[in-house]
SERO-4910 file (N, C-alpha, C, O; in steps of 0.05 Angstrom, whole numbers):
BEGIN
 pado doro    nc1    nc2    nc3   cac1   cac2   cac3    cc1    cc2    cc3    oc1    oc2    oc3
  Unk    A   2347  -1792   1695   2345  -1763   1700   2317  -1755   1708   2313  -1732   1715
  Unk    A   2296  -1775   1708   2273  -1764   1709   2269  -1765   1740   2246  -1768   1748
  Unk    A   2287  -1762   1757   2281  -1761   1792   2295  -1720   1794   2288  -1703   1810
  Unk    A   2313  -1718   1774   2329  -1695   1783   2305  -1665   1771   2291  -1663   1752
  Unk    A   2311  -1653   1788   2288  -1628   1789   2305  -1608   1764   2325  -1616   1752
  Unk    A   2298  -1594   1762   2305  -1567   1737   2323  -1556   1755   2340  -1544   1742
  Unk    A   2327  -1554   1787   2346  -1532   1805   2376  -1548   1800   2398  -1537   1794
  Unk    A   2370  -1575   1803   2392  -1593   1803   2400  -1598   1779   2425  -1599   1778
  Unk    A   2390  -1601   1760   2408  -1598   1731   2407  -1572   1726   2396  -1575   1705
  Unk    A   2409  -1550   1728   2419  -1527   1724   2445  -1531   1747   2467  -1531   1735
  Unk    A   2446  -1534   1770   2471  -1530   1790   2494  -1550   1771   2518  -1545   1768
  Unk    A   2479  -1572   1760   2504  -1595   1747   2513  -1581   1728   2537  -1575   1729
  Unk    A   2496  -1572   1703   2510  -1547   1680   2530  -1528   1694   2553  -1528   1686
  Unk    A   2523  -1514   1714   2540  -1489   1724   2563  -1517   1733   2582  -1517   1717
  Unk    A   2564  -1528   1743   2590  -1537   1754   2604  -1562   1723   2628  -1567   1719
  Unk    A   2589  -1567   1713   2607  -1577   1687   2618  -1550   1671   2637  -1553   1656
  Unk    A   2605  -1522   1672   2609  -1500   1655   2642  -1488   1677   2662  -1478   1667
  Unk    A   2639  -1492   1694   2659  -1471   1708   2686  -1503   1715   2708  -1500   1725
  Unk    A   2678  -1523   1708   2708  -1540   1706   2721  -1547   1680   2742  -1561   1678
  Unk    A   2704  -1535   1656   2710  -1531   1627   2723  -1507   1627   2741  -1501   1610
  Unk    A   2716  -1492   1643   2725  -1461   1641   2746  -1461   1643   2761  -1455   1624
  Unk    A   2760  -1471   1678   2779  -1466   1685   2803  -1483   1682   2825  -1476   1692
  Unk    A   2799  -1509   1666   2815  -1516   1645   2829  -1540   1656   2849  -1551   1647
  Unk    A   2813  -1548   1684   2827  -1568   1699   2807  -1603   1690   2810  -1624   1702
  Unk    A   2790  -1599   1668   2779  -1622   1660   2792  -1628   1631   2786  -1617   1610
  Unk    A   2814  -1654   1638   2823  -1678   1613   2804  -1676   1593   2780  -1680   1595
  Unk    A   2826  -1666   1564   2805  -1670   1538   2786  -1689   1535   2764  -1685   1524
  Unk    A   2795  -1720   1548   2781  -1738   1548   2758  -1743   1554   2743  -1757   1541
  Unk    A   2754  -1734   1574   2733  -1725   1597   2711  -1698   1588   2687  -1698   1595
  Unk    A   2719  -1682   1576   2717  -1664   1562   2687  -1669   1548   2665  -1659   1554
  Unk    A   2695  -1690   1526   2675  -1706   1507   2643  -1712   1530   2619  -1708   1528
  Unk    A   2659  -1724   1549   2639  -1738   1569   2621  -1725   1578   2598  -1735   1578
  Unk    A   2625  -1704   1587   2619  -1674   1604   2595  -1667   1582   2570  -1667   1585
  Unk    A   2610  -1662   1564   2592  -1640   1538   2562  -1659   1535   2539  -1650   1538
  Unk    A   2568  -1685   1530   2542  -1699   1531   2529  -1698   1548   2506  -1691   1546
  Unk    A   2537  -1703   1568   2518  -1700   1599   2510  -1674   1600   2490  -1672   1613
  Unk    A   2519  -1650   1590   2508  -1622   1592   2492  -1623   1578   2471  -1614   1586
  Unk    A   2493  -1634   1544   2472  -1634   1529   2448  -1652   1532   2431  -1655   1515
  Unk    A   2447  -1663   1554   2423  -1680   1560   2412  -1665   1584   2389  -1669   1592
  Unk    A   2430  -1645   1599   2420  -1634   1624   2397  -1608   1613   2379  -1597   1625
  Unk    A   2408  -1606   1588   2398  -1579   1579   2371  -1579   1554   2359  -1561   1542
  Unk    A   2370  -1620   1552   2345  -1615   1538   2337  -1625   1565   2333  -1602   1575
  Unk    A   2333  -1637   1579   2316  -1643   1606   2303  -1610   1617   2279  -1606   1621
  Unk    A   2320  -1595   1619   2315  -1567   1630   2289  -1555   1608   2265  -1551   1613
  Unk    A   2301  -1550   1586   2275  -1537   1564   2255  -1560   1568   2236  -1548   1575
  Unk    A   2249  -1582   1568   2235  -1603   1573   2215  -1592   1598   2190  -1590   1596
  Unk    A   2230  -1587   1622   2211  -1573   1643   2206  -1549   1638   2187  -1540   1652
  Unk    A   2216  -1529   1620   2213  -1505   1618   2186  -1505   1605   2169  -1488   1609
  Unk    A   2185  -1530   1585   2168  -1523   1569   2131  -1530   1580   2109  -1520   1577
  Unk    A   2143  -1554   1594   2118  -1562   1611   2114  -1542   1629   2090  -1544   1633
  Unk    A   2122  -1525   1641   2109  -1504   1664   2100  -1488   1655   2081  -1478   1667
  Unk    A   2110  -1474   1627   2097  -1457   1615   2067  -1468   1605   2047  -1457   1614
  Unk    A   2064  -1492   1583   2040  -1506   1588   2015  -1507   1610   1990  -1504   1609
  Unk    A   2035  -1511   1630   2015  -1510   1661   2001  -1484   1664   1977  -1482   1668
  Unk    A   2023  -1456   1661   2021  -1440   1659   1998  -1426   1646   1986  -1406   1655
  Unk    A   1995  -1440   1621   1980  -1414   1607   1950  -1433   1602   1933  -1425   1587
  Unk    A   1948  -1455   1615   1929  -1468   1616   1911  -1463   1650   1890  -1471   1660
  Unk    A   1930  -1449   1655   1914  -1427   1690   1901  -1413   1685   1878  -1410   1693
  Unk    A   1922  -1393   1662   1908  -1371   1660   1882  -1374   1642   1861  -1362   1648
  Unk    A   1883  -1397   1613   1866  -1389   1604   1835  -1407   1619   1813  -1403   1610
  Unk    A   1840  -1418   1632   1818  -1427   1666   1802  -1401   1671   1778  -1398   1672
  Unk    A   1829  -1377   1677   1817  -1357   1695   1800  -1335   1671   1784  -1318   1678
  Unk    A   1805  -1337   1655   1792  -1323   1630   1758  -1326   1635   1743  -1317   1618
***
């Protein structure tokens, strides 16, 4: 996962979230999905959290 950007694991959540929704993903499969979302979604806070880092390490530069 460490090649896929924060745009692209957010588009993979929205499309694992809207084929859970609409009820056409096998319970089986189901299990599968949920893990791969739960790894899409610490990778995401993972970058969230590093940009903010970046972030407030600019500003306090510009201080």
């Amino acid at each position: 996962m460490e090649q896929m950007t924060y745009e692209a694991a957010m588009k993979r959540l929205q499309e694992i979230a809207a084929d859970m929704e609409s009820g056409r993903m096998p319970i089986d499969k189901m299990a599968e999905q949920l893990k791969k979302a739960q790894e899409l979604i610490a990778f995401c806070k993972q970058q969230l959290i590093a940009a903010d880092e970046e972030i407030q390490k600019i500003i306090a530069s510009m201080k």
